[in-house]
C-alpha positions in Angstrom: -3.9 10.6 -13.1 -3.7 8.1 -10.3 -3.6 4.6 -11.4 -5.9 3.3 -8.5 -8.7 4.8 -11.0 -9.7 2.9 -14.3 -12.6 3.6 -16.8 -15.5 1.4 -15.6 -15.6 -1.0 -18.1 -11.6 -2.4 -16.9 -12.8 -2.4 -13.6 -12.3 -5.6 -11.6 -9.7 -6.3 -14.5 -6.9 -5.2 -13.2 -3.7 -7.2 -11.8 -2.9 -6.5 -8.3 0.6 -7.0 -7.8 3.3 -6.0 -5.7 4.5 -3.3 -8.8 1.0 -2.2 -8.4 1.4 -1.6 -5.3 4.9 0.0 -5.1 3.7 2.6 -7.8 0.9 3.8 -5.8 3.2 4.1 -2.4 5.9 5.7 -4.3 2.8 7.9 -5.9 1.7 8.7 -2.4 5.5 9.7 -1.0 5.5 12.1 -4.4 1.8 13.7 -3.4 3.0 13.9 0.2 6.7 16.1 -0.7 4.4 18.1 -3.2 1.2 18.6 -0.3 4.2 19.6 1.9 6.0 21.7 -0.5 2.8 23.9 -1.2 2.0 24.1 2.5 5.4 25.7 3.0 4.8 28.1 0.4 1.4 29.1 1.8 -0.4 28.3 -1.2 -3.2 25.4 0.9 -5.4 26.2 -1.8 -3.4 24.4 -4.4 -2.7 21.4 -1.9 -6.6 20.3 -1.8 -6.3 18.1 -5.4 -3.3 16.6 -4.0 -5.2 15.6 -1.2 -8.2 14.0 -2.8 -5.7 11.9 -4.9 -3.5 11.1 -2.0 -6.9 9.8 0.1 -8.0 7.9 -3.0 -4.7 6.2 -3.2 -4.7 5.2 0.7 -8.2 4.4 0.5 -7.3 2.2 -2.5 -4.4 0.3 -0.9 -6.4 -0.1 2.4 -9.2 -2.0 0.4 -6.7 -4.2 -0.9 -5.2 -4.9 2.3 -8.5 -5.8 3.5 -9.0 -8.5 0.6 -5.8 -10.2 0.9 -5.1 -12.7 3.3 -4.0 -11.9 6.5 -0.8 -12.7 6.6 2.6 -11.0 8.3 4.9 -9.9 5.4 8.1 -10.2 7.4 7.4 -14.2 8.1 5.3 -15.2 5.5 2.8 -16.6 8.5 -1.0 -16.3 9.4 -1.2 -13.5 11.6 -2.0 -14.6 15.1 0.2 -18.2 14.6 3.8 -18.0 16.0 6.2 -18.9 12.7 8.1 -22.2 12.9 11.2 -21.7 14.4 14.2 -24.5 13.1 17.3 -24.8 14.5 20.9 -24.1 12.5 21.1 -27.8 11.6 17.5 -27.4 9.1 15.2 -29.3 12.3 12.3 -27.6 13.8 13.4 -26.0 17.2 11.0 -27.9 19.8 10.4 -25.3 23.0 
């Protein structure tokens, strides 16, 4: 069972960290060889519940994407604001 899905009564109780998150994505990578595996074999029939669960997975992590805060992962910065640049000598780099 997909761990994006909790009984009802843990819902809204559960951590979101970046573990979380790297379970479901390598989840996801594991549905996707398995979806692609069956497809190969001509057996799309079989694929449909590996669907559903990889959809619910994406839909999950897209929902918390939404919630957190906007920010671009590579430079820790508000998206939209250039990151502070600072010269080799630790002083901010005036342009």
């Amino acid at each position: 069972m997909s761990v994006a899905f909790v009984p009802k009564r843990q819902r809204g109780k559960a951590q979101i960290n970046q573990e979380t998150i790297q379970r479901l994505l390598d989840e996801n990578d594991q549905l996707v060889r398995c979806i692609m595996e069956y497809m190969q074999k001509g057996r799309a029939v079989e694929c449909v519940q590996y669907q559903q669960i990889l959809h619910r997975n994406i839909v999950y992590l897209g929902t918390i994407a939404d919630a957190s805060p906007n920010t671009d992962p590579t430079t820790n910065t508000p998206i939209g604001e250039a990151p502070t640049l600072t010269a080799q000598n630790g002083h901010k780099d005036i342009a």
